[in-house]
N, C-alpha and C positions, 0 to 999 in steps of 0.2 A: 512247175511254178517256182522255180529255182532262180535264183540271181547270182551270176558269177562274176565277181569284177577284181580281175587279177589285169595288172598290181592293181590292190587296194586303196585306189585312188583314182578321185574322179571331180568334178567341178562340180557344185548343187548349182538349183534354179535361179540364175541373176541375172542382170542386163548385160552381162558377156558373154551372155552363151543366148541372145535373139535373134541373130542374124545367120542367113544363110554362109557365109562366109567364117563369123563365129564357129558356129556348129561346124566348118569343114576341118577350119585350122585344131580344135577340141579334136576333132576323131581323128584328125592324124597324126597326134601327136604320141608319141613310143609309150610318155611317162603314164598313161591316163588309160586305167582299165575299163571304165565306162564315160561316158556321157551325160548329161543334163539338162535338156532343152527348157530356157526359160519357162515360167508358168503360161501355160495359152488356157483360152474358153473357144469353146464352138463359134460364138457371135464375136470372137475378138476386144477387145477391149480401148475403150476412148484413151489416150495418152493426153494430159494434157500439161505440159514443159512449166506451165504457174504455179502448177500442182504437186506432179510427178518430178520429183529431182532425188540427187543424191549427193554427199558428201564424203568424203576423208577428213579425218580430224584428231590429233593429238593429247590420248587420253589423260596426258598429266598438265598439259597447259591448257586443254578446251581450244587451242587453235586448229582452226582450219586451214587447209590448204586451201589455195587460190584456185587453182584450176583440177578438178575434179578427176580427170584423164593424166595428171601429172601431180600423185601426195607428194608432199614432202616429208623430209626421211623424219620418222617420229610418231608418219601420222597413219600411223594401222589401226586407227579404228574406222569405222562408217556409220553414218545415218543416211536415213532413205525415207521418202512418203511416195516410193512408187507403187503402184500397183502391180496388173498383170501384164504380159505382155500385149500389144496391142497388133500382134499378126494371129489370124484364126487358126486352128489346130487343124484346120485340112492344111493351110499351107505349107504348115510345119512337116505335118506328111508328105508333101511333094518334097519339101528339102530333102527327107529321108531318102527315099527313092534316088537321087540324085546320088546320096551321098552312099547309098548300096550299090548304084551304075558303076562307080569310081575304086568298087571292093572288091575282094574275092577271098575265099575260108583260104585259109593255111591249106598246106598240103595233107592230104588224108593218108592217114596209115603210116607210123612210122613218126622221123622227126618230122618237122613243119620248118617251110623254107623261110629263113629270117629276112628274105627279100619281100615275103608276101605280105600283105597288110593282115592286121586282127582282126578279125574281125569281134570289135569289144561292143555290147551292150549299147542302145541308146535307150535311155529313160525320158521319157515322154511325161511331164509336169503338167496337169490340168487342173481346171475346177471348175466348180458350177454350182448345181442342184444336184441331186440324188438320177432324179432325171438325167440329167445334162451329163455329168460324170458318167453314168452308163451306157450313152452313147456315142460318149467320148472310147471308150470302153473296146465298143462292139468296133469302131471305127478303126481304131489300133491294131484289132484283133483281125481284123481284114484287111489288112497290109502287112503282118505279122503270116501270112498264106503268101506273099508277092516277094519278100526279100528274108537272106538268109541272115541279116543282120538282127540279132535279138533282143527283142526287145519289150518293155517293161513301161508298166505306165504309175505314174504318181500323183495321188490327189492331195492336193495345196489345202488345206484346214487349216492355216494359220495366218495369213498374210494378216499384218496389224493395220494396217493401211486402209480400209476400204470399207469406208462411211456406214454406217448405218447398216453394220454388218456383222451379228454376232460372232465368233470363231466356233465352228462345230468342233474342233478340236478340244475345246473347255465344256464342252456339252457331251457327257455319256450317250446322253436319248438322240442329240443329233449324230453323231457319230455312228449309231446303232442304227440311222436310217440309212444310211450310206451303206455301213457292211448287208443290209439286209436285201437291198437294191442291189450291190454286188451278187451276192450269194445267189439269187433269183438269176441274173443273168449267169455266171457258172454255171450252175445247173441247165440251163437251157442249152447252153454250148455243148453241155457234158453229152446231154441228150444227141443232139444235131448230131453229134460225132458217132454216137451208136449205128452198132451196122444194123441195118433192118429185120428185124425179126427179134430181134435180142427185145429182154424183158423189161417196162418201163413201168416206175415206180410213181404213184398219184403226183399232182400237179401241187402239192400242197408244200410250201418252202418247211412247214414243219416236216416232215415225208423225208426229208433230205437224211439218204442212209451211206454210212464209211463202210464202201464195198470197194472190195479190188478193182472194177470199172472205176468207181466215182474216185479216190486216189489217182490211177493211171490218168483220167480226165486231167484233173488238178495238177498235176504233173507236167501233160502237155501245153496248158493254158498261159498267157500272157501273165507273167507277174504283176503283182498290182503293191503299190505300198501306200503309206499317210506319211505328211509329212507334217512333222507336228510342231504347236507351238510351243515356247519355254513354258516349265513347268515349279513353282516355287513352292507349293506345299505337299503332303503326301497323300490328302485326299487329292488332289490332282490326278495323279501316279495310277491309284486305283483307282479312276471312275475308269480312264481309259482301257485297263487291263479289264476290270470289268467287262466293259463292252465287247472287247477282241474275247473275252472268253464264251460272251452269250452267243456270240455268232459263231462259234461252234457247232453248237445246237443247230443251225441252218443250214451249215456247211462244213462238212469237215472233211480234210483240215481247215483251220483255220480261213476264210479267202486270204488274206495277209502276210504278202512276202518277207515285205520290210518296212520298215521305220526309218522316216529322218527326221535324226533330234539335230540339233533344233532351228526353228527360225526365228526370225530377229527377236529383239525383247521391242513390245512395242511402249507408246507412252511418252518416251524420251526428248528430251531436251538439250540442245549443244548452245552456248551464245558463244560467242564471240567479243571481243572489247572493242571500244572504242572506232565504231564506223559510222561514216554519216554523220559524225556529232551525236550519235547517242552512245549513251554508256555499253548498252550491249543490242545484242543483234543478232537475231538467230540463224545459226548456220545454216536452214534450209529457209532461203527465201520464197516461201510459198506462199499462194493469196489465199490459202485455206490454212486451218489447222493452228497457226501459228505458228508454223516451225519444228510442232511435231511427228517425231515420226520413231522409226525401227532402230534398235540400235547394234551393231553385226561386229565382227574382228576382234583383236584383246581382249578387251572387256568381257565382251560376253564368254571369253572361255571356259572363267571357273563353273560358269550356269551350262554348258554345253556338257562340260566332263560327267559334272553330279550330276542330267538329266542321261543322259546315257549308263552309265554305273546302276542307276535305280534301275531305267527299263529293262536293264539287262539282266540285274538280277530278277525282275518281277514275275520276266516273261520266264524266266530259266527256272521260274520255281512252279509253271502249270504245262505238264508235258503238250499241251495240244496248241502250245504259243512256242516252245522251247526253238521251233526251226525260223519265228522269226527274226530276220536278220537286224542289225541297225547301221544305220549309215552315220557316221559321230558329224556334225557340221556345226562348228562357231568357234574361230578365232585360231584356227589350226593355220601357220605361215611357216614354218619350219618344219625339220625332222625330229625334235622333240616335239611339238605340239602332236605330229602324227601321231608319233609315237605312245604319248599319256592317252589319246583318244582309244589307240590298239589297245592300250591295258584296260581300257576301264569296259573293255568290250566291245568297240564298236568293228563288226568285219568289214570296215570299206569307211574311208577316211572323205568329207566330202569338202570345197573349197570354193568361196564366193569371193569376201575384200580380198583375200591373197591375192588371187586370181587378176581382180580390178586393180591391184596395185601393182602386182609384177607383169605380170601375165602368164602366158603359155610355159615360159622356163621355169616359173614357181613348181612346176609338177617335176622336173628333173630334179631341181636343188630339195626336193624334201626326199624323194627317194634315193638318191645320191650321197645326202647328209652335208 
């Protein structure tokens, strides 16, 4: 239950990485050790363009750029009121397939031929219910038996977006039903995978014992990680350590590969002057919300570093968290940004506005310098 994304660097969950086409040009590209497939749900998700929009906008003048697909130079920051993707998570598995047709591993034994493609990680971005996530879960893990491309699934606890929606992320107890729902499925898997006859331990998720089987199991299993929302005080910090540590006790190790800190900051407000004849105007013209929504790129950096920094020391100080990974994501555009992310702990650098504003070369020019 390893995640290995060499180079350390990869795209997180955003509207440039929805498409089948997205997702081809992402995995083909040299600079980018994993993948990111936007957030999907089982039932897919309603898009609606009055709603769901996004912006670039320039954090020292509050100007936006005019056209969304083309910032102008200044303007690395974003706001957003989208939600999730609105293609369902089987589709998204057909893309995969397609994009495993298109692969093949390096050469075994010895060097690896620089002609062969990587075969790098795709991380799989969902959400749901406890429910829903778990059979999003089992889903992954049975197409994870089809193709030799490896890969990882991530549960979305943070989108600020989406109405009348607490964040389980800011919830220890909801958080707790997730890993608990996880752990239950683990073990089932762990079981299914026993060869017959071998000894099998009561059905009670407390019962859950760290034996050289249930490790090896763990091991072999689909990585699972959270992606979390920003985190501004230090009960925060610890309700979530908290949780990843009681689920220990269910499952050990940990179900929990890795962590993505962080996602947007929600709440936010961009205006803009003088359009229309009114004084201001908010840069997401949506018929909801007012205008509010997430806010990603510059800004949010200094909150991405210090949210990463903390979980890394939190997790690094309970050995039965210490192998989780963290994926650093907010406002990284450059090779210093990577870089302070790499210091402050994160193993694997991850990339959204960048991404929306440069594109696919953004991943060369930060490993490059």
């Amino acid at each position: 239950m390893t995640l290995v994304i060499d180079p350390p660097l990869l795209n997180s969950a955003c509207p440039w990485a929805t498409t089948e086409a997205d997702l081809q040009g992402l995995y083909d590209c040299p600079h980018t050790g994993a993948i990111t497939i936007r957030t999907s749900r089982l039932d897919g998700f309603a898009n609606d363009p009055s709603i769901h929009q996004y912006a670039f906008f320039n954090p020292s003048s509050q100007t936006a750029s005019a056209d969304p697909s083309a910032p102008a130079p200044g303007a690395d920051a974003s706001m957003n009121s989208l939600g999730y993707s609105p293609i369902k998570l089987e589709e998204y598995l057909g893309y995969i397939k397609n994009i495993a047709s298109k692969s093949k591993p390096q050469t075994q034994g010895g060097s690896a031929n620089e002609t062969d493609p990587k075969l790098q990680p795709i991380i799989i971005s969902v959400t749901g219910t406890p429910e829903q996530v778990t059979e999003c879960y089992r889903q992954i893990t049975a197409l994870q038996k089809e193709v030799e491309i490896p890969l990882a699934m991530e549960i979305n606890l943070s989108c600020p977006n989406i109405l009348n929606m607490p964040l389980p992320g800011y919830s220890s107890e909801s958080l707790s039903t997730f890993l608990t729902a996880l752990a239950y499925e683990l073990e089932r898997q762990r079981r299914h995978r026993k060869p017959a006859g071998s000894a099998r331990s009561s059905g009670s998720a407390s019962s859950f014992q760290t034996t050289g089987d249930n490790v090896a199991g763990w091991r072999r299993a689909v990585p699972i990680g959270l992606k979390m929302p920003p985190y501004t005080y230090a009960g925060q910090f610890e309700q979530m350590i908290a949780a990843l540590a009681i689920s220990t006790s269910l499952a050990s190790p940990c179900p929990i590969a890795f962590l993505t800190a962080t996602n947007t900051l929600g709440s936010c407000l961009v205006l803009s002057e003088h359009q229309d004849g009114k004084p201001f105007t908010p840069v997401l013209n949506t018929t909801s919300q007012a205008g509010i929504g997430g806010m990603a790129g510059a800004p949010l950096h200094p909150l991405a570093l210090g949210n990463v920094k903390m979980l890394r020391e939190l997790l690094d100080t309970n050995p039965d968290l210490a192998h989780i990974m963290i994926i650093g994501v907010g406002g990284v555009s450059d090779r210093a940004g990577f870089e302070r992310m790499r210091h402050v702990g994160a193993g694997a650098v991850g990339l959204a506005s960048a991404l929306g504003r440069k594109g696919i070369t953004v991943f060369k020019e930060i490993l490059e310098g």
